[in-house]
C-alpha positions as CSV (number, residue, x, y, z in Angstrom):
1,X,126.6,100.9,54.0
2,X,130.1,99.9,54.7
3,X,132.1,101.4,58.0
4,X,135.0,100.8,59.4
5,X,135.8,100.1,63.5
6,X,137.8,103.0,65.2
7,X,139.2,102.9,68.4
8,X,137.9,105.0,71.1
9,X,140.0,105.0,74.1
10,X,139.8,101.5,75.2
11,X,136.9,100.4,73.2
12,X,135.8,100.5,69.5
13,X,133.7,102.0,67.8
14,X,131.0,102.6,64.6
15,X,130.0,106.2,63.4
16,X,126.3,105.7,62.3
17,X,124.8,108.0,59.6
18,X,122.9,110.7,60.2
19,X,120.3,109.5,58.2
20,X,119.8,106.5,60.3
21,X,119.8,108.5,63.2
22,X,117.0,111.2,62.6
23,X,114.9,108.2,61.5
24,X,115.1,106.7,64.8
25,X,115.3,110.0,66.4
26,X,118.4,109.4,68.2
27,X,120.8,112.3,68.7
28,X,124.6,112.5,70.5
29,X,123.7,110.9,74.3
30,X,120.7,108.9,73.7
31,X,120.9,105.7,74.8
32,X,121.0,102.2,72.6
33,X,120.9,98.7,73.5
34,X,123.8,96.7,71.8
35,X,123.6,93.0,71.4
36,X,124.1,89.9,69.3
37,X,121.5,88.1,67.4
38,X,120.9,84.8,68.9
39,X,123.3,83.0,66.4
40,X,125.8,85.5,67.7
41,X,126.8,86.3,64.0
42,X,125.3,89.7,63.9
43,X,125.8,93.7,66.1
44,X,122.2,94.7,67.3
45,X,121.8,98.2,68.0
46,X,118.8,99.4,68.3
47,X,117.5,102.8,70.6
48,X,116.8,102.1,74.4
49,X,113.4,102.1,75.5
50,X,112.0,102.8,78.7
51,X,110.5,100.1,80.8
52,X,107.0,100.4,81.1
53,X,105.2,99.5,84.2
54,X,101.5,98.6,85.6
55,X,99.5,101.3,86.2
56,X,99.6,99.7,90.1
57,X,103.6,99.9,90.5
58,X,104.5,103.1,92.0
59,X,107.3,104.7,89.5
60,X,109.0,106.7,92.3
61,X,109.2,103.5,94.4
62,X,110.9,101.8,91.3
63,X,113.4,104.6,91.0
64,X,114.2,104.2,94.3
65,X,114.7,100.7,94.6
66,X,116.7,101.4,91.2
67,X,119.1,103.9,93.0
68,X,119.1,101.4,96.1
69,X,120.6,98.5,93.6
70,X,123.2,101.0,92.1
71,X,124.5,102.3,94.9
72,X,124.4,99.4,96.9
73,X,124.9,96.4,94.8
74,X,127.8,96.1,94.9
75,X,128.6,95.9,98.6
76,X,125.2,93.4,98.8
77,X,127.5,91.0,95.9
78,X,129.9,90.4,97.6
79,X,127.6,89.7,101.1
80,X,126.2,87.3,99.0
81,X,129.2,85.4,98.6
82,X,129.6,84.8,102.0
């Protein structure tokens, strides 16, 4: 199926059929990981999923740590450079 690039604001974008979506059962704000195939000549985009864990890691500690890094990564980058 052929589609064409539009722009949407300062990036591009794809409309992806319907179709394609209710098979993957994706909807308007799921998430998708977009990449290149390793000989870079092809868009991968296939539907986010979650990370799964041990049974021994603590999920709330990992959200934590997770909202640590975003909040604070920044500021720790640019410590590191120092």
């Amino acid at each position: 199926m052929l589609r064409k690039i539009c722009a949407i604001g300062n990036s591009r974008g794809v409309s992806i059929p319907v179709e394609a979506l209710e098979k993957l059962h994706l909807s308007v704000g799921s998430t998708v990981d977009v990449k290149l195939d390793e000989a870079g000549s092809k868009i991968v985009i296939e539907p986010a999923r979650k990370k799964k864990y041990p049974k021994s890691i603590d999920k709330e500690f990992v959200s934590q740590v997770n909202e640590f890094i975003e909040k604070y990564g920044p500021a720790l980058k640019e410590l590191s450079k120092k």
